[in-house]
N, C-alpha and C positions, 0 to 999 in steps of 0.2 A: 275768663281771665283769672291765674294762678292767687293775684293781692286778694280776691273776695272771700276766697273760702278759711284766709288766714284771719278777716277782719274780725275784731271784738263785737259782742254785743254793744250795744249803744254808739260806736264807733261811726259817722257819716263822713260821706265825702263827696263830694259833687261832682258832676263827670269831669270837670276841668281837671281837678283836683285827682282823679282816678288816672284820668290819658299820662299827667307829668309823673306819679307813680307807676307808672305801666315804661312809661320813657326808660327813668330809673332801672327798674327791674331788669330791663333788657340790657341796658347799657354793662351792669356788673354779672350778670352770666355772660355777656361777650369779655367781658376784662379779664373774669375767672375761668372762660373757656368752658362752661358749663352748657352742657346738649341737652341732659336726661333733665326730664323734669320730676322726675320722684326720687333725686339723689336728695338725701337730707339737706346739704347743703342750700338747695334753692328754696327750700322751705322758711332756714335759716334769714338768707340773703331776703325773702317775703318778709320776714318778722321783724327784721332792721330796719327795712323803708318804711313799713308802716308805722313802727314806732317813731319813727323820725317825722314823719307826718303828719304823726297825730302829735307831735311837739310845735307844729307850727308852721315847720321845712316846709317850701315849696319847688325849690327849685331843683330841675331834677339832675343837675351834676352835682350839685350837693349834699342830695336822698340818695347818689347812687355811693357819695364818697364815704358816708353813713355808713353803709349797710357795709362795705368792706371796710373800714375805720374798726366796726363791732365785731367784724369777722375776725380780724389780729387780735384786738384785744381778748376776744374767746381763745385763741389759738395758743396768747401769751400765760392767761391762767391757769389753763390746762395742763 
């Protein structure tokens, strides 16, 4: 699974907590139409949900709305 190899040291999460991130993930590379999995972007979109996860987020329409939410706002300061 693509979320593990982005996880921090001391970072946990339980398999519940892994599947509704794994939901996420997949939900915003189908919104962003993303295939390739070593386009930086999905890297990217990995480092949203999990930061939003490790914020508390559970729910994975609102880890995925997250992780593109962070997408624009990179986009905007750029």
């Amino acid at each position: 699974m693509p979320l593990r190899r982005f996880l921090e040291k001391g970072a946990a999460f339980d398999p519940a907590d892994l599947e509704v991130m794994t939901a996420a993930f997949s939900m915003a590379l189908q919104k962003l139409e993303l295939n390739v999995r070593d386009d930086p972007m999905v890297e990217q979109v990995d480092r949203n949900i999990i930061r939003a996860a490790m914020h508390g987020e559970r729910d994975p329409d609102t880890l995925c709305q997250a992780a593109l939410d962070a997408l624009d706002e990179g986009r905007k300061a750029s």
